[in-house]
N, C-alpha and C positions, 0 to 999 in steps of 0.2 A: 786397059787396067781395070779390076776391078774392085770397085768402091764401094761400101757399106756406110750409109747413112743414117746415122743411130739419135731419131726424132723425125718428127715430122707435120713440123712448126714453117715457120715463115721460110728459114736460111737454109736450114735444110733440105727445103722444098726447091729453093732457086737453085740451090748448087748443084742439085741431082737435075735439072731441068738441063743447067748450063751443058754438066760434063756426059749426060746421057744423050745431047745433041751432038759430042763433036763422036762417038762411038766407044763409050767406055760402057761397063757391063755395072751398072749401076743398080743397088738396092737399097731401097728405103726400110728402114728398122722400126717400129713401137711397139710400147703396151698396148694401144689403143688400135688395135685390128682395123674397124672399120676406117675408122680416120687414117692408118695408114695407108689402107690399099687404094683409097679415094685419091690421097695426094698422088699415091706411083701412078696411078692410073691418067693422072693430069698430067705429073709430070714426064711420063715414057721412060721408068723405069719399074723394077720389080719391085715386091714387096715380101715382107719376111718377119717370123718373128727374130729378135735382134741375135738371139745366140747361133742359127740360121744364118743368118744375113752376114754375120763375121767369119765363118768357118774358112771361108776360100779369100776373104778379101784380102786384097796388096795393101791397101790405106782403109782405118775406120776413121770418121769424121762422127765427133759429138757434139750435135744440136740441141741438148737438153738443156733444161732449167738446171743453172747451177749447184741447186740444192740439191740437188739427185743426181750429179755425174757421178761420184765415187760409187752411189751405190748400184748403181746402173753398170757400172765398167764391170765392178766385181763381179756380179751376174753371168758377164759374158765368158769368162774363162781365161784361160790361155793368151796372150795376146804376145806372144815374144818376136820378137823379129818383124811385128809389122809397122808400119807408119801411123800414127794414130794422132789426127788434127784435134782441137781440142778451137771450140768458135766458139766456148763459153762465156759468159758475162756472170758475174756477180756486183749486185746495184744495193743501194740502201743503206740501211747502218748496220747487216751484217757484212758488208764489205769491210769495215773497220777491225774486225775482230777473226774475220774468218780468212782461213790458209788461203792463200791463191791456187784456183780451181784447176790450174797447169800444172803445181808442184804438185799437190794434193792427189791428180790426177797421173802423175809420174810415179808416185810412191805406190799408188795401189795398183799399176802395172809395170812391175821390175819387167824390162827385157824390152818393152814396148818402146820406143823410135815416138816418143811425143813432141809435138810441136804446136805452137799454140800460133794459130792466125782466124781469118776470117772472122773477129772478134766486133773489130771496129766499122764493118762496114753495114749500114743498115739493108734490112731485106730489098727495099722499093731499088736501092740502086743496082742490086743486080743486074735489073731487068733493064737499067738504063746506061750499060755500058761500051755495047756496042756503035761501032759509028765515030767514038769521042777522037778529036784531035789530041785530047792529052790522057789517060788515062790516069782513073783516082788510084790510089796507091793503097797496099793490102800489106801494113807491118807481121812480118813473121820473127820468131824466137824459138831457137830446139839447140840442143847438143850435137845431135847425129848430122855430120854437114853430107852425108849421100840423102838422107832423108830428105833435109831442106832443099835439094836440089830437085827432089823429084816434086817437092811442093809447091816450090816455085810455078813447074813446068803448072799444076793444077791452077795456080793462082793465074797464070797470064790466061790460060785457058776458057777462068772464069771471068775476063773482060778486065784485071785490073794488074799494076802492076807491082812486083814482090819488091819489098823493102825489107832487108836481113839487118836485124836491130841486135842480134847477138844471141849471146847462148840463152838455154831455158831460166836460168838466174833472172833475165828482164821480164818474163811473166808477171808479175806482179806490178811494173811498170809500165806494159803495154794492156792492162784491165783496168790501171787507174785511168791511163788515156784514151779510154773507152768509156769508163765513166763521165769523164768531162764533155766527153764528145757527145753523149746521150744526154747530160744534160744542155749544153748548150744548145740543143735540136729542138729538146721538149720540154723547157724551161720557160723560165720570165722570157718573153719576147716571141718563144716557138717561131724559131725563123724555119725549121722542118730541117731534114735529113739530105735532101738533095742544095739546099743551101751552102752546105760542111764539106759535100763534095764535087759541084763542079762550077767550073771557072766559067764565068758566062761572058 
């Protein structure tokens, strides 16, 4: 499969690491040239700039700071008919005001197969998934149920397993639950991130 990775930040870094191990033709996207080619180059796949990096891909995955996903999507063009994961967070008190970054993110690509997961899970546990007796669980939400199956397939790939929480309408439900979960990590108490997900 191949997969365009648009950021090249913490999660986007682990996922291109994950699925560029088991042999997908993976590409890391940014603005930031050198910092991208550094991370592909760490994580064993390719690098690109992002309008590039989508031209052939089966699935985009967007790793950006949510203030910049619409306008980052718009950039790329065309996106009809592909899979397009959407692992964005929106935190703060524009979270109270502002559209949910999956809707938002559906509207400015009519055609595009969006599905919103990889939201909730913090970067460090990527890297701690193999091995588990029980694997942490990765809520997904989209429309398109051939999409969600093929994301599935990515989600168990990348060490955790898919929970189908219903169509793209819970978006906005599955970011509040990301918000609570990033504060109860790094809040009063900072019991940390691997805390939230594994059973010890």
């Amino acid at each position: 499969m191949k997969i365009a990775i648009i950021g090249a930040g913490n999660v986007g870094g682990a996922l291109a690491a994950q699925w560029a191990k088991l042999g997908h033709t993976v590409t890391v996207a940014g603005r930031d040239q050198e910092k991208t080619k550094a991370k592909a180059q760490q994580v064993g796949a390719a690098a690109a700039a992002p309008k590039d990096a989508v031209k052939d891909a089966d699935v985009v995955v967007f790793a950006v700071p949510s203030a910049n996903l619409v306008e980052v999507a718009k950039e790329l063009g065309d996106l009809v008919g592909k899979i397009v994961i959407d692992a964005t967070n929106i935190i703060g008190p524009a979270a109270r005001t502002t559209e949910s970054p999956a809707l938002a993110l559906a509207k400015a690509l009519p055609g595009a197969k969006v599905v919103k997961t990889f939201n909730t899970a913090f970067a460090q546990i990527h890297d701690e998934t193999t091995g588990l007796r029980e694997r942490p669980s990765q809520v997904l939400v989209g429309d398109d149920a051939g999409a969600k199956d093929m994301v599935k397939v990515l989600i168990e790939e990348a060490g955790f397993e898919p929970f189908d929480a219903g169509g793209l309408d819970m978006a906005p439900d599955l970011e509040g639950f990301a918000r609570i979960t990033i504060s109860l990590a790094y809040g009063p108490g900072k019991k940390g991130p691997f805390f939230y997900y594994f059973k010890r």
